[in-house]
Biopython code that builds the backbone (N, CA, C, O; Angstrom):
import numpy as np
from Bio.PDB.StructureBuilder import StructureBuilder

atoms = [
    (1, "UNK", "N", (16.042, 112.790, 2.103)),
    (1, "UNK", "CA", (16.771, 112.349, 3.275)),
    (1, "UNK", "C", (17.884, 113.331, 3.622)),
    (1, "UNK", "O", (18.133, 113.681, 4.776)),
    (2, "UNK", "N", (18.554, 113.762, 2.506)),
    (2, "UNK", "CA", (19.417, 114.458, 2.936)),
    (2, "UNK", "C", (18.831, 116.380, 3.189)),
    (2, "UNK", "O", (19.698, 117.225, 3.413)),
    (3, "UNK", "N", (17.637, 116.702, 3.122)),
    (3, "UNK", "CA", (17.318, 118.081, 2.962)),
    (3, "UNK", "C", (17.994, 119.095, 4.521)),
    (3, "UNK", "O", (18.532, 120.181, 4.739)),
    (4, "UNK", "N", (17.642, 118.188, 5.093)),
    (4, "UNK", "CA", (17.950, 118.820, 6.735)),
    (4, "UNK", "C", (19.569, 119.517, 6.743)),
    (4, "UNK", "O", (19.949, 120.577, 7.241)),
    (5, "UNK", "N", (20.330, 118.471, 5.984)),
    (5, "UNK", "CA", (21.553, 118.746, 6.082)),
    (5, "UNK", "C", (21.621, 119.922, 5.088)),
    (5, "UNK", "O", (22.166, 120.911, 5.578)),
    (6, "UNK", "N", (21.128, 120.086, 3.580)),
    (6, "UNK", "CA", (21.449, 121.203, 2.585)),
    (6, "UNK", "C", (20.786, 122.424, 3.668)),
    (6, "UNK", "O", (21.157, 123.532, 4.053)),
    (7, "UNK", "N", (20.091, 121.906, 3.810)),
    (7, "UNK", "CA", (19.497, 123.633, 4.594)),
    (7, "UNK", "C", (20.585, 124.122, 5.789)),
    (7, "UNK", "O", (21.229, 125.138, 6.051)),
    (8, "UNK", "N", (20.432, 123.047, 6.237)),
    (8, "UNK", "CA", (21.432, 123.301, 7.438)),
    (8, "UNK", "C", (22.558, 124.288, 6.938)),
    (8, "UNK", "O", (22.662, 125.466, 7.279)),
    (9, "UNK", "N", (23.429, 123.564, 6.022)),
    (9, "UNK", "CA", (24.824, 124.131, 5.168)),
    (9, "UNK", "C", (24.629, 125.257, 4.881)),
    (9, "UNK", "O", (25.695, 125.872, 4.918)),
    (10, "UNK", "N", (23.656, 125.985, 4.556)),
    (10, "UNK", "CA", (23.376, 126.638, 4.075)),
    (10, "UNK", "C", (22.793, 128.315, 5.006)),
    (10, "UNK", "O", (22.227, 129.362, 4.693)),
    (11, "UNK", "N", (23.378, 127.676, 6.258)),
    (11, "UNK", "CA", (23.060, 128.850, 7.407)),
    (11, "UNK", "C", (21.925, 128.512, 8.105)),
    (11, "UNK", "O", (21.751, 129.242, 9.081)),
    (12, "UNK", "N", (21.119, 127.690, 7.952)),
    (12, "UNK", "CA", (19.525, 127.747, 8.725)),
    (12, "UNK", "C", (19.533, 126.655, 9.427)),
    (12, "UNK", "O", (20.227, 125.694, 9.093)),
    (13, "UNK", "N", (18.965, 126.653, 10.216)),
    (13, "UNK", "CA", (18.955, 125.445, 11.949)),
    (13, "UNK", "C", (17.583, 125.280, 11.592)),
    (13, "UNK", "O", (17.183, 125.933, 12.556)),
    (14, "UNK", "N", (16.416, 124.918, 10.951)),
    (14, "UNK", "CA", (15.211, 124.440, 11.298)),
    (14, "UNK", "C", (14.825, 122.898, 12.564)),
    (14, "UNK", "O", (15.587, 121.935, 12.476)),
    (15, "UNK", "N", (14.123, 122.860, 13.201)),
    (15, "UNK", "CA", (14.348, 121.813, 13.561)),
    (15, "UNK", "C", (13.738, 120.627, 12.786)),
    (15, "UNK", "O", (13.158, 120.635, 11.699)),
    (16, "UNK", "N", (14.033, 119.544, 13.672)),
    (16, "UNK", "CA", (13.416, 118.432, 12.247)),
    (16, "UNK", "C", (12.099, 118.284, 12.217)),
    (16, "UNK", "O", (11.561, 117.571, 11.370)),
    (17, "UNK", "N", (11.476, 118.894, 13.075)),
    (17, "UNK", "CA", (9.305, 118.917, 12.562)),
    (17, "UNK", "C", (9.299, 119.847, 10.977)),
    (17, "UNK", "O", (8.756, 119.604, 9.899)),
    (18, "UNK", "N", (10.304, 121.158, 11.519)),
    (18, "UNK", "CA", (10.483, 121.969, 10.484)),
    (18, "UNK", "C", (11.025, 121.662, 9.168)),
    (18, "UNK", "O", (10.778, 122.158, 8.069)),
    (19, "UNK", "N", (11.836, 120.714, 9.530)),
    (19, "UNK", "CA", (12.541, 120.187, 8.182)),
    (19, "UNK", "C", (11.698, 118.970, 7.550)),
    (19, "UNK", "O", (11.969, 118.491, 6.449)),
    (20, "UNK", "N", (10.710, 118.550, 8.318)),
    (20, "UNK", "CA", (9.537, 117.526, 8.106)),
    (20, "UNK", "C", (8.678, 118.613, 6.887)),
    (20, "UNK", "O", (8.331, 118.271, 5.756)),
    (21, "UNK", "N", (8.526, 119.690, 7.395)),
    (21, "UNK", "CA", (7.712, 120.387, 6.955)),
    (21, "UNK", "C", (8.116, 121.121, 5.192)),
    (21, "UNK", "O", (7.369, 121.433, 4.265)),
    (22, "UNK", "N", (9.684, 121.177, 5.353)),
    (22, "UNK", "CA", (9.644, 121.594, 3.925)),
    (22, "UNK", "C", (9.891, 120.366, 3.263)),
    (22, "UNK", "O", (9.595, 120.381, 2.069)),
    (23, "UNK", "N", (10.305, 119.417, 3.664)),
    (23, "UNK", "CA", (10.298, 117.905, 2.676)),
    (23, "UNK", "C", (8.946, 118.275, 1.671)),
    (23, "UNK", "O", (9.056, 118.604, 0.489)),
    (24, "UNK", "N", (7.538, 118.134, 2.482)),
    (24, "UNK", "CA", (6.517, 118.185, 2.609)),
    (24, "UNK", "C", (6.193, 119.037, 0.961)),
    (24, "UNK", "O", (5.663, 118.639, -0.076)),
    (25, "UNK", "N", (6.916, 120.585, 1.443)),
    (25, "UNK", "CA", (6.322, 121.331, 0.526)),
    (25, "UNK", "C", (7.588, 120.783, -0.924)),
    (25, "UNK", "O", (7.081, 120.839, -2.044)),
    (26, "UNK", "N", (8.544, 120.477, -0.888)),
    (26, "UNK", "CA", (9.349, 120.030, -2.490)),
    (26, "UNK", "C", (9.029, 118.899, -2.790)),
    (26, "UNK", "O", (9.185, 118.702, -3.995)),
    (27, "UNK", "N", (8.544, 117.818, -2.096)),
    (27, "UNK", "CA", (8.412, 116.491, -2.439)),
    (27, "UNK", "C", (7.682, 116.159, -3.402)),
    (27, "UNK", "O", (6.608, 116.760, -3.366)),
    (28, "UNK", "N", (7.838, 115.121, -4.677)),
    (28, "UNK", "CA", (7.075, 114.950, -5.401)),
    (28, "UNK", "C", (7.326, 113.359, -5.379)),
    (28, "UNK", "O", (8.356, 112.724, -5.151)),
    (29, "UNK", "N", (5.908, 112.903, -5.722)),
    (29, "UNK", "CA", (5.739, 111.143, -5.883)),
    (29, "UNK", "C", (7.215, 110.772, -7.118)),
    (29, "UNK", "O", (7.360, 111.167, -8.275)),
    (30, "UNK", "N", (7.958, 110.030, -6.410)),
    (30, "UNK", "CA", (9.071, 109.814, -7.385)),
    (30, "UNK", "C", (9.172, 108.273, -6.252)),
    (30, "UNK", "O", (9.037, 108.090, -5.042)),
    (31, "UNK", "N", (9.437, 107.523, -7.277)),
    (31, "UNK", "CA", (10.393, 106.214, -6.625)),
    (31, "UNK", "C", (12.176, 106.954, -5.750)),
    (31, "UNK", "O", (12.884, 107.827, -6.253)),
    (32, "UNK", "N", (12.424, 106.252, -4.449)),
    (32, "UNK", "CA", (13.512, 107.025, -4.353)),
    (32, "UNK", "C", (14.041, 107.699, -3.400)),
    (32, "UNK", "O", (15.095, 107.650, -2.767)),
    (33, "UNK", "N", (12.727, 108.610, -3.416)),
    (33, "UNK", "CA", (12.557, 109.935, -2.088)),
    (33, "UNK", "C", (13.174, 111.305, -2.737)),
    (33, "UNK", "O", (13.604, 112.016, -1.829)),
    (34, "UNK", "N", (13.354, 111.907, -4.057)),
    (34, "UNK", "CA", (14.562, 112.251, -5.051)),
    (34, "UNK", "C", (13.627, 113.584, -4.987)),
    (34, "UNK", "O", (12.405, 113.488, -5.102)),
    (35, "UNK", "N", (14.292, 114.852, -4.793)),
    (35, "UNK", "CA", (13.472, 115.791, -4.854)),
    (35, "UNK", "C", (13.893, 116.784, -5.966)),
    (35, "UNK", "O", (15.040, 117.163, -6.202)),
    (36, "UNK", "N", (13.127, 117.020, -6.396)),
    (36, "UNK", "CA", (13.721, 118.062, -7.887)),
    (36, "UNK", "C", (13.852, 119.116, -7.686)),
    (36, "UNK", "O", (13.073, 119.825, -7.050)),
    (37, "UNK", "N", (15.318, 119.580, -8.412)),
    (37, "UNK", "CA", (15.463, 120.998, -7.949)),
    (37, "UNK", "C", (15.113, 122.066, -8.527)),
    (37, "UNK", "O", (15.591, 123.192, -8.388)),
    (38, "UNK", "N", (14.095, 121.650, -9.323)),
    (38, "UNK", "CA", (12.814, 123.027, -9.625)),
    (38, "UNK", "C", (12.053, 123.395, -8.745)),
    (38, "UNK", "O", (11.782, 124.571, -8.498)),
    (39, "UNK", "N", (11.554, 122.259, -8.081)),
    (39, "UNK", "CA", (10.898, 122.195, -6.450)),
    (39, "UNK", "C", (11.422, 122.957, -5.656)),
    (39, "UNK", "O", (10.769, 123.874, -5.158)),
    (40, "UNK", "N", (12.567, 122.774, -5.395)),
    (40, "UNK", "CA", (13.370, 123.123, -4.164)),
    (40, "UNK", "C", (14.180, 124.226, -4.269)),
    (40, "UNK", "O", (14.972, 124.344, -3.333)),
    (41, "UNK", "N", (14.220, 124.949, -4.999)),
    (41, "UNK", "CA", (14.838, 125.969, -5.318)),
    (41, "UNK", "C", (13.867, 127.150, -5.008)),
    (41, "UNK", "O", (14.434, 128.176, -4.633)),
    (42, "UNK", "N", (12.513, 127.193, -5.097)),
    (42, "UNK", "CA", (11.762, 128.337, -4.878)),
    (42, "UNK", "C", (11.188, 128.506, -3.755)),
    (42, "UNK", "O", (10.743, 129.606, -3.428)),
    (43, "UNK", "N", (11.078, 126.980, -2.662)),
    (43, "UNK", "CA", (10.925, 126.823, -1.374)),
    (43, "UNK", "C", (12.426, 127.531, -0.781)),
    (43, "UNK", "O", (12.516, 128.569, -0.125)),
    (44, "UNK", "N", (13.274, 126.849, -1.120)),
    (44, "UNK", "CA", (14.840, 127.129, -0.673)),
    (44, "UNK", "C", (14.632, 128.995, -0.323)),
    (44, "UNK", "O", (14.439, 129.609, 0.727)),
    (45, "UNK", "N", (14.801, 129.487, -1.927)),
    (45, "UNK", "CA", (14.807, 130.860, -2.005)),
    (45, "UNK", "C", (14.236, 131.557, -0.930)),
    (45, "UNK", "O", (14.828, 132.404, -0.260)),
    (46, "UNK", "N", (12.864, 131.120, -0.746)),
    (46, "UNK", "CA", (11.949, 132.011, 0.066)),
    (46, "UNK", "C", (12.186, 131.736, 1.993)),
    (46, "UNK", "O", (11.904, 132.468, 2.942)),
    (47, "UNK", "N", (12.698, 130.618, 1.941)),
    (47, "UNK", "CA", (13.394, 130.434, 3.342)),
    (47, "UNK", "C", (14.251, 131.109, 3.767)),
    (47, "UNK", "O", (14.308, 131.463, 4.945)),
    (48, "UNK", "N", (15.567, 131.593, 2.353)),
    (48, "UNK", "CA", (16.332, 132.180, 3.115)),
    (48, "UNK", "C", (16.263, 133.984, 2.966)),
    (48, "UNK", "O", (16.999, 134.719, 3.624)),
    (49, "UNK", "N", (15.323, 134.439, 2.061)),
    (49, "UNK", "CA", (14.940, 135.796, 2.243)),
    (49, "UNK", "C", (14.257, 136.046, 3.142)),
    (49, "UNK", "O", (14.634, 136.902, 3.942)),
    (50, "UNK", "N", (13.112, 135.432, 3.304)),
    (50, "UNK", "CA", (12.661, 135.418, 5.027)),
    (50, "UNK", "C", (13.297, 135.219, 6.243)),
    (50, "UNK", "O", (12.964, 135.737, 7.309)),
    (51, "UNK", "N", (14.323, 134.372, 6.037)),
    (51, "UNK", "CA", (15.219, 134.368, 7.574)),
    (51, "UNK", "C", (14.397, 133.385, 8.039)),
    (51, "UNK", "O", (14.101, 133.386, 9.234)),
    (52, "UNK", "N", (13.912, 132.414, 7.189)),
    (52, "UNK", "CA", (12.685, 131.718, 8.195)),
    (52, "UNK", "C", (13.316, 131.249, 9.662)),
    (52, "UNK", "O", (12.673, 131.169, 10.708)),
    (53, "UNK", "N", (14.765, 130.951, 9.481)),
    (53, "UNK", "CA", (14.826, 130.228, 10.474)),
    (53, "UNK", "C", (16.328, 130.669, 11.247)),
    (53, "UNK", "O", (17.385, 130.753, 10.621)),
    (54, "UNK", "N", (16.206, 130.905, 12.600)),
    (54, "UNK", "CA", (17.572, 131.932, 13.289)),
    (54, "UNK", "C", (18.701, 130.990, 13.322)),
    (54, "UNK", "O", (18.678, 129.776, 13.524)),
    (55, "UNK", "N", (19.658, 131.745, 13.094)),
    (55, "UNK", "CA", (20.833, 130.878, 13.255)),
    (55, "UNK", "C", (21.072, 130.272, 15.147)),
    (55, "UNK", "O", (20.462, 130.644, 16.150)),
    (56, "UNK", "N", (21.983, 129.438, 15.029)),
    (56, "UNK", "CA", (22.136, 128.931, 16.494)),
    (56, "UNK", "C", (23.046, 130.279, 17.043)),
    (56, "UNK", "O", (24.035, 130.854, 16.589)),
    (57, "UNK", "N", (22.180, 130.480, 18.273)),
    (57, "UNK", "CA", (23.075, 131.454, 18.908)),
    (57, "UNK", "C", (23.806, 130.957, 19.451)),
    (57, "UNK", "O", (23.597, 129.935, 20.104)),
    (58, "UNK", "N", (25.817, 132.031, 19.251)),
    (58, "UNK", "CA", (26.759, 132.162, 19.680)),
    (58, "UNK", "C", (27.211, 131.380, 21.054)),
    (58, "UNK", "O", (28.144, 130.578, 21.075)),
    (59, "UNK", "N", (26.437, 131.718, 22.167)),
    (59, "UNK", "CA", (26.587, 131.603, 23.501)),
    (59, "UNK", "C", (26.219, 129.874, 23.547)),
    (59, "UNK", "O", (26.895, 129.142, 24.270)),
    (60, "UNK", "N", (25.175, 129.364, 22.769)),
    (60, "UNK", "CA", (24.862, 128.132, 22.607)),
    (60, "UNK", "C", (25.993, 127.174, 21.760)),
    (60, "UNK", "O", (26.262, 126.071, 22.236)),
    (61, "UNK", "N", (26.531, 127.535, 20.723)),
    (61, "UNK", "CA", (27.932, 126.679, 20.485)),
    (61, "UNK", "C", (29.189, 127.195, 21.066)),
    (61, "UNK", "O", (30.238, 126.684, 20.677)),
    (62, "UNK", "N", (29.219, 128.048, 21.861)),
    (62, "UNK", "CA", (29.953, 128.390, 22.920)),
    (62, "UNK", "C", (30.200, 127.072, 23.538)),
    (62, "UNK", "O", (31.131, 126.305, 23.295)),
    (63, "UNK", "N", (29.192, 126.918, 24.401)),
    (63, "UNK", "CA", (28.769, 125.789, 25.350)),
    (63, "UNK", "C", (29.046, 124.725, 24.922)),
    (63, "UNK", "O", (29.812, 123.944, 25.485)),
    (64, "UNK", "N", (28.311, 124.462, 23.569)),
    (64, "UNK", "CA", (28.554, 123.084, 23.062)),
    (64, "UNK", "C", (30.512, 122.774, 23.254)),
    (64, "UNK", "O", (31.020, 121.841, 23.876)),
    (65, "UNK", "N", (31.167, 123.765, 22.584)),
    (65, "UNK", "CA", (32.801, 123.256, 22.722)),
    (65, "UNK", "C", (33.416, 123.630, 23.620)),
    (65, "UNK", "O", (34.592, 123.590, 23.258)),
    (66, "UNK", "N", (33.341, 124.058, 24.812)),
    (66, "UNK", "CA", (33.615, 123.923, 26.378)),
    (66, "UNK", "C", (32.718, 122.576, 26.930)),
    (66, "UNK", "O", (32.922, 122.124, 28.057)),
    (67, "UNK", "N", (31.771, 122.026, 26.070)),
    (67, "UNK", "CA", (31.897, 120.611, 26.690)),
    (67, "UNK", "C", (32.714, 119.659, 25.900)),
    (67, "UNK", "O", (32.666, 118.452, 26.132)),
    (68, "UNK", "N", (33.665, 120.306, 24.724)),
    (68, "UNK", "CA", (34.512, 119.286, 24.385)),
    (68, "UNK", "C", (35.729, 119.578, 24.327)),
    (68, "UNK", "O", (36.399, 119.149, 23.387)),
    (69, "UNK", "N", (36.218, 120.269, 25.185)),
    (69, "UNK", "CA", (37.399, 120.997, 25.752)),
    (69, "UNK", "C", (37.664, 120.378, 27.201)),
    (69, "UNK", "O", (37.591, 120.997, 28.262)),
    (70, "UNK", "N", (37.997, 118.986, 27.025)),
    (70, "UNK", "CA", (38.358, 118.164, 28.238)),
    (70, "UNK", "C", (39.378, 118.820, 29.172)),
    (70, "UNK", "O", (39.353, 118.506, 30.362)),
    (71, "UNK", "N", (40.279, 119.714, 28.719)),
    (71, "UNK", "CA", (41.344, 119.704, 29.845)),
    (71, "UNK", "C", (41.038, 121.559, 30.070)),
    (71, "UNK", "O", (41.842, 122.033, 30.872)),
    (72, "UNK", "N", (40.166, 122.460, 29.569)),
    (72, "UNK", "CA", (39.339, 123.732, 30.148)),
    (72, "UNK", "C", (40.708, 124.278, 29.604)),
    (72, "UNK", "O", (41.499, 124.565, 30.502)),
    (73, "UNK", "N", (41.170, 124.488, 28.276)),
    (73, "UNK", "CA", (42.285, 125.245, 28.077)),
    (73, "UNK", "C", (41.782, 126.412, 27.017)),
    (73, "UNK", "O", (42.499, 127.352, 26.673)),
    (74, "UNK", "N", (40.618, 126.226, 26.622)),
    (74, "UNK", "CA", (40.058, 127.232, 25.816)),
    (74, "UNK", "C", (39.922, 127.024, 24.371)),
    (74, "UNK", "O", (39.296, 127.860, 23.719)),
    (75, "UNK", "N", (40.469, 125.942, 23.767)),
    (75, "UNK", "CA", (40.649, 125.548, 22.253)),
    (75, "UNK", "C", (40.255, 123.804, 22.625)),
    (75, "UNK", "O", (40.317, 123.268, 23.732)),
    (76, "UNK", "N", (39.904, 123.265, 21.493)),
    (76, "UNK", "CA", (40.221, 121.829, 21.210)),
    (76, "UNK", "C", (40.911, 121.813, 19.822)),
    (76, "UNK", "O", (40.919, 122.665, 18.933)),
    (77, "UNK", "N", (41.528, 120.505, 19.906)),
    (77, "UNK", "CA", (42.688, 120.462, 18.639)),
    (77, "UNK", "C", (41.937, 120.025, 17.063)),
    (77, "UNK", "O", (40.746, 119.805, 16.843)),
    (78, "UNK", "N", (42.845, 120.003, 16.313)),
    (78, "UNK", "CA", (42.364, 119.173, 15.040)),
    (78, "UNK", "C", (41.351, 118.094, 15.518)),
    (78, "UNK", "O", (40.150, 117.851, 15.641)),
    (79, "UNK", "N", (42.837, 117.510, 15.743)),
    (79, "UNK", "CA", (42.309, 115.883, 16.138)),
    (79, "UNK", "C", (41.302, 115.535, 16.712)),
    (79, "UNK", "O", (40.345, 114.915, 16.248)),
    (80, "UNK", "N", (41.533, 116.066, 18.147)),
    (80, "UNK", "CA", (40.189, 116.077, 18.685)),
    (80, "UNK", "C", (38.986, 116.187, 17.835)),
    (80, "UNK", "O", (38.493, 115.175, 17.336)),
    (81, "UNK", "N", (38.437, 117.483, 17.626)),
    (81, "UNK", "CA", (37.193, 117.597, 16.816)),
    (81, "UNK", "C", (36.953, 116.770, 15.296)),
    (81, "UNK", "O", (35.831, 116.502, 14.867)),
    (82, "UNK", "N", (38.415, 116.381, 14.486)),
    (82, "UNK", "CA", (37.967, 115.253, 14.069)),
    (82, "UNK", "C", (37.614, 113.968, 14.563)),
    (82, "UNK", "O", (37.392, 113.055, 13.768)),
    (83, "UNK", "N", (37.551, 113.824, 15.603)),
    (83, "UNK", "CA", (37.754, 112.540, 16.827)),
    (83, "UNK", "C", (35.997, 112.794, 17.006)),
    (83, "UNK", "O", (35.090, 112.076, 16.583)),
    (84, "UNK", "N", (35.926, 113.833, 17.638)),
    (84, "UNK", "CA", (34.709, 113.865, 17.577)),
    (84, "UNK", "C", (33.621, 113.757, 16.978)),
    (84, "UNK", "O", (32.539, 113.469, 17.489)),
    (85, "UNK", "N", (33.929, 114.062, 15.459)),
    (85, "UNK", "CA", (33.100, 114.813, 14.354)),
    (85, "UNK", "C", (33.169, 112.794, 13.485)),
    (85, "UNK", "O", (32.348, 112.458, 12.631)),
    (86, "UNK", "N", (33.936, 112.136, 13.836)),
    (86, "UNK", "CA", (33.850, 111.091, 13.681)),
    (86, "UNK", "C", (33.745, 109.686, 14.006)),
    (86, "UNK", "O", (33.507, 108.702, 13.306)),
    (87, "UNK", "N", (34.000, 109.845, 15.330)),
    (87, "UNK", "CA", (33.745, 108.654, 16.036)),
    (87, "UNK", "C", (32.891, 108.875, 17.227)),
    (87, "UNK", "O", (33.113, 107.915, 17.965)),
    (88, "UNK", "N", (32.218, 109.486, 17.659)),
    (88, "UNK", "CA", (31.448, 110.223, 18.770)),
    (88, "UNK", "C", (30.435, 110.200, 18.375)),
    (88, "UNK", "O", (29.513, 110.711, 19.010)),
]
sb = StructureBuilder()
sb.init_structure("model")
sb.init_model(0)
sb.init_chain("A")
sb.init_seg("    ")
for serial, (resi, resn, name, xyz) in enumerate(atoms, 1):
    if name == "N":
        sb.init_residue(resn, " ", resi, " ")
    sb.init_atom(name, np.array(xyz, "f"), 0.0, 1.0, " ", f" {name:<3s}", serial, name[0])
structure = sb.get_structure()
């Protein structure tokens, strides 16, 4: 459940068919959903020497925080983006 997010952290944007897809390859029959990190460590590895997957371009989280830059001043505050990052 949580894989989307470690990868994520970890520099890589897959989307979630993609992140469907490496569940797929670490998953083992366990009560749980619990993936072992003997599994996932050699899938992991080879994802990120390949580059499998591009980071979000610049110009695209650009955008994203000029739509949360309510008053167009060029920054949003702490607060704000904890505001956001938590109740939004």
């Amino acid at each position: 459940r949580e894989i989307g997010c470690i990868v994520r952290s970890l520099g890589c944007f897959p989307s979630e068919a993609e992140v469907h897809e490496l569940i797929a390859k670490v998953e083992v029959e366990e009560p749980g959903g619990f993936v072992h990190l003997e599994k996932f460590l050699p899938v992991m590895t080879k994802v990120l020497l390949d580059r499998s997957y591009q980071p979000i371009p610049e110009d695209v989280l650009l955008h994203a925080f000029e739509a949360l830059d309510e008053n167009k001043c060029g920054y949003i505050t702490k607060e704000d983006l904890v505001k956001y990052l938590t109740e939004e």
